[in-house]
C-alpha positions in Angstrom: 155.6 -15.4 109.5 154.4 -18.1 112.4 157.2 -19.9 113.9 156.9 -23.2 113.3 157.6 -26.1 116.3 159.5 -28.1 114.3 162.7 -28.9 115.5 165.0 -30.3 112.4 163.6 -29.6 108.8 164.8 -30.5 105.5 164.0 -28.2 102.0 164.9 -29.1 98.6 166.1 -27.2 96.1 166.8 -24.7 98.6 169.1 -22.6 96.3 166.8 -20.1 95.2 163.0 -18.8 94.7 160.9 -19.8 97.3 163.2 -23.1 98.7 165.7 -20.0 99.5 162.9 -17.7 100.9 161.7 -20.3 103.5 165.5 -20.9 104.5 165.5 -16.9 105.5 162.3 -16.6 107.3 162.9 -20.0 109.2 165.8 -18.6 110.5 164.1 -15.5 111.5 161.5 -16.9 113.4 163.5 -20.1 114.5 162.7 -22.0 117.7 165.0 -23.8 120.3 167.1 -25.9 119.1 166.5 -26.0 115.6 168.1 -27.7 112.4 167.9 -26.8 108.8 169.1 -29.1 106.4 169.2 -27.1 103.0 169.8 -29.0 99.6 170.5 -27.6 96.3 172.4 -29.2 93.0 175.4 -26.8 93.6 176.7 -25.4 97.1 178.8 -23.1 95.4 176.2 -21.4 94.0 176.0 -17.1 94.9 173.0 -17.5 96.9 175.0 -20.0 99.4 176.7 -16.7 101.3 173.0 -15.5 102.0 171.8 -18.9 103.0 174.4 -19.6 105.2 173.9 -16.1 106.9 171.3 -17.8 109.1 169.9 -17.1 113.2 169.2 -20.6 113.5 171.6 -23.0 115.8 172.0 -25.1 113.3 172.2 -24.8 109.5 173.7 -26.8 107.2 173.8 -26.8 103.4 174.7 -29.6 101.1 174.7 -31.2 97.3 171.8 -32.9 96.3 171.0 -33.9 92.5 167.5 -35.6 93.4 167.6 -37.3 89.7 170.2 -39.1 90.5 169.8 -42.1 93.2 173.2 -42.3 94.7 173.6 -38.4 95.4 169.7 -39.6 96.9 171.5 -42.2 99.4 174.7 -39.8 100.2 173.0 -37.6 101.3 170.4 -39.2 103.5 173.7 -41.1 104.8 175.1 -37.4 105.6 171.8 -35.8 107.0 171.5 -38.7 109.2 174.6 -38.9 110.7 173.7 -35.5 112.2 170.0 -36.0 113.1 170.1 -37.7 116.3 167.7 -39.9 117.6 164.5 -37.7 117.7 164.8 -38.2 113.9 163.1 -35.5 111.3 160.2 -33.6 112.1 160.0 -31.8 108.5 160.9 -33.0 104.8 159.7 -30.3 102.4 160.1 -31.3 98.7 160.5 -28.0 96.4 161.0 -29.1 92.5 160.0 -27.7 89.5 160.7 -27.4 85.9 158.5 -26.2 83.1 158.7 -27.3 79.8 156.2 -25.9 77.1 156.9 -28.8 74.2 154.2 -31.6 74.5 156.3 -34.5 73.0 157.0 -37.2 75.1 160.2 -37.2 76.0 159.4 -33.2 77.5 156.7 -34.9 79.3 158.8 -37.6 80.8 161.1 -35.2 81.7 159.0 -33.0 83.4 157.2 -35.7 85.5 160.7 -36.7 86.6 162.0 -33.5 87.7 158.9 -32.3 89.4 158.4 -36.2 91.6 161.7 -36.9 92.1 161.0 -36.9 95.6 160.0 -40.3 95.3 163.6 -41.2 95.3 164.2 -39.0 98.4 161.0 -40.2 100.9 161.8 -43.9 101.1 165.6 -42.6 102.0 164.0 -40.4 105.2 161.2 -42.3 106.1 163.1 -44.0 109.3 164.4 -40.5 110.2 160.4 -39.2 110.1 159.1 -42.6 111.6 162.3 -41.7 114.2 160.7 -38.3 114.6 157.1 -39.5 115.1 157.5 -41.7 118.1 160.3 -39.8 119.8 157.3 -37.0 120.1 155.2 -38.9 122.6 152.3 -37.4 121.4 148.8 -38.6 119.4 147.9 -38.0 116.3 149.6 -36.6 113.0 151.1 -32.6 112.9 153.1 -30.9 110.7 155.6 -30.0 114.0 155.6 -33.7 114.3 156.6 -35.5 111.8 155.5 -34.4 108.5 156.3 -34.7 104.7 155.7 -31.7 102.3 155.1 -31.5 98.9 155.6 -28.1 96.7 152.2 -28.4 94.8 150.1 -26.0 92.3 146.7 -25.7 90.7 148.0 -26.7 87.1 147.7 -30.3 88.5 144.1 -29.7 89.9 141.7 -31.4 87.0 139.2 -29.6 87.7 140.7 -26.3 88.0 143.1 -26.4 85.0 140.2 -26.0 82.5 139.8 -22.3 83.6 142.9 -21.6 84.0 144.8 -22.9 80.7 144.9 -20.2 78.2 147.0 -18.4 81.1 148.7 -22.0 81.7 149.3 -23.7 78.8 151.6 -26.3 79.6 151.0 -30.2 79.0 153.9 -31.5 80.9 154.2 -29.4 83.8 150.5 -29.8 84.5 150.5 -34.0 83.8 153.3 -34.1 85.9 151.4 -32.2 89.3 148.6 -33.7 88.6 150.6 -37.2 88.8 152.2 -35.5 92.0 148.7 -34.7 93.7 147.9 -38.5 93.2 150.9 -39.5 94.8 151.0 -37.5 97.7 147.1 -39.2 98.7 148.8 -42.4 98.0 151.4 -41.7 100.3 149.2 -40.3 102.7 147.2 -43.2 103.0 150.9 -45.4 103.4 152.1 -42.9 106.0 148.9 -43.1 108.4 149.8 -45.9 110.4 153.3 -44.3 111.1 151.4 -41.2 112.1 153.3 -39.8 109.7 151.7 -35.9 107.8 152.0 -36.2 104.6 150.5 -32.7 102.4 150.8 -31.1 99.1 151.0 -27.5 99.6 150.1 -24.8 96.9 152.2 -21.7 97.5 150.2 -19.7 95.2 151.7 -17.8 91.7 154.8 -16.6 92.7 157.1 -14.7 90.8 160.1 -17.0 90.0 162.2 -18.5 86.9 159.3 -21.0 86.5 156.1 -18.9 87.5 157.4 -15.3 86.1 157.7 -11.8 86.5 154.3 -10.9 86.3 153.0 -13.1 88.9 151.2 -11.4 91.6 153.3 -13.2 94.7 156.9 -12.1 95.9 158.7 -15.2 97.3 158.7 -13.1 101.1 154.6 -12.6 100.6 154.9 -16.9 99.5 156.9 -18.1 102.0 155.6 -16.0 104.8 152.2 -17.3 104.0 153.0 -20.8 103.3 155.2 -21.6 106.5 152.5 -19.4 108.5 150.0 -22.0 107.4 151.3 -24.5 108.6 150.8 -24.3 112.5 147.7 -23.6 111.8 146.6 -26.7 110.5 149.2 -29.1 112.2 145.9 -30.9 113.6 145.0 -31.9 109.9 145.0 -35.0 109.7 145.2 -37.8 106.7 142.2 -35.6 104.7 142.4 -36.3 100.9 141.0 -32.5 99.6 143.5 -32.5 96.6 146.0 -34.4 98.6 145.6 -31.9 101.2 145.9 -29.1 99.3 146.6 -25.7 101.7 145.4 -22.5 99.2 146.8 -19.5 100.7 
């Protein structure tokens, strides 16, 4: 996997499937000086040994429950404290859960769990605007300052009608395609702040929510998916399915 440039970087739901794969090869491929801020629902969890086994100079794992808005605010409170003031170059948001019912409280549900990021960007956006002027350079990159959306296909509408009998799922695939809208909204709020803001489809990996018989391992995801990155760090605010990056 590329290294990536950017100095302090924060991944949701870092516990496990493909949030836990990035925290490994991040910390194999880490650069000077940099921070990973990890955040999962429970710390205590067994995966927390092998995430805090890290090369990186700086890693630090702590509660988040992104549903609820206080544990939101703690924790932006805590993350801050040890940011600095060259602020946050990276805020990946990695959230999923998929529910098969279609009545509406499964699709309410769903749309919550798989955007509650909203709660989280307005609590970081200082630290990324922080990040973005510290940087003394042009232009928007994801090294830079840059927000990062877990995306798939499912929420693509054009791409969802050749896909569902393999896909089924009403509220999993409302809910992305509600998250692809919102990530060009933010896009378009996040320009004048220089700010990168990108949904990023990891592909079908094999996880709780995607399966065993997906064709991706979480290494073969997360390599690809961080690797992508640098490469198109001079992307700018380009609404392609809300910058959709199809490894």
């Amino acid at each position: 996997m590329a290294a990536t440039k950017a100095g302090k970087i924060l991944i949701t739901e870092a516990k496990r499937g493909l949030g836990l794969e990035m925290i490994k090869q991040l910390s194999e491929n880490s650069c000077p000086n940099q921070h990973i801020f990890a955040a999962c629902r429970d710390p205590d969890v067994p995966n927390s040994e092998s995430m805090s086994n890290t090369n990186t100079l700086m890693f630090v794992l702590l509660l988040l429950d992104a549903d609820d808005p206080s544990s939101v605010k703690d924790f932006a409170k805590k993350v801050g404290s040890l940011l600095g003031n060259n602020g946050l170059n990276q805020l990946v948001n990695n959230a999923d859960r998929n529910r098969k019912l279609i009545e509406i409280e499964s699709i309410v549900k769903s749309f919550k769990a798989t955007n509650c990021h909203l709660l989280v960007w307005p609590e970081y956006l200082p630290y990324l605007q922080m990040a973005a002027k510290a940087s003394g350079t042009p232009g928007m990159s994801s090294n830079k300052a840059a927000v990062m959306k877990i995306f798939s296909v499912v929420g693509s509408i054009s791409t969802m009608p050749s896909i569902y009998e393999q896909f089924p799922t009403l509220p999993y695939g409302a809910s992305k395609a509600g998250c692809n809208m919102l990530t060009v909204l933010a896009a378009e709020e996040f320009t004048a702040d220089e700010i990168l803001c990108m949904a990023l489809h990891p592909g079908w990996v094999k996880t709780e929510l995607g399966g065993v018989n997906d064709p991706l391992t979480w290494i073969q995801t997360g390599s690809g998916g961080y690797g992508d990155l640098g490469i198109r760090e001079k992307q700018t605010n380009i609404s392609i399915d809300a910058i959709l990056l199809m490894m």
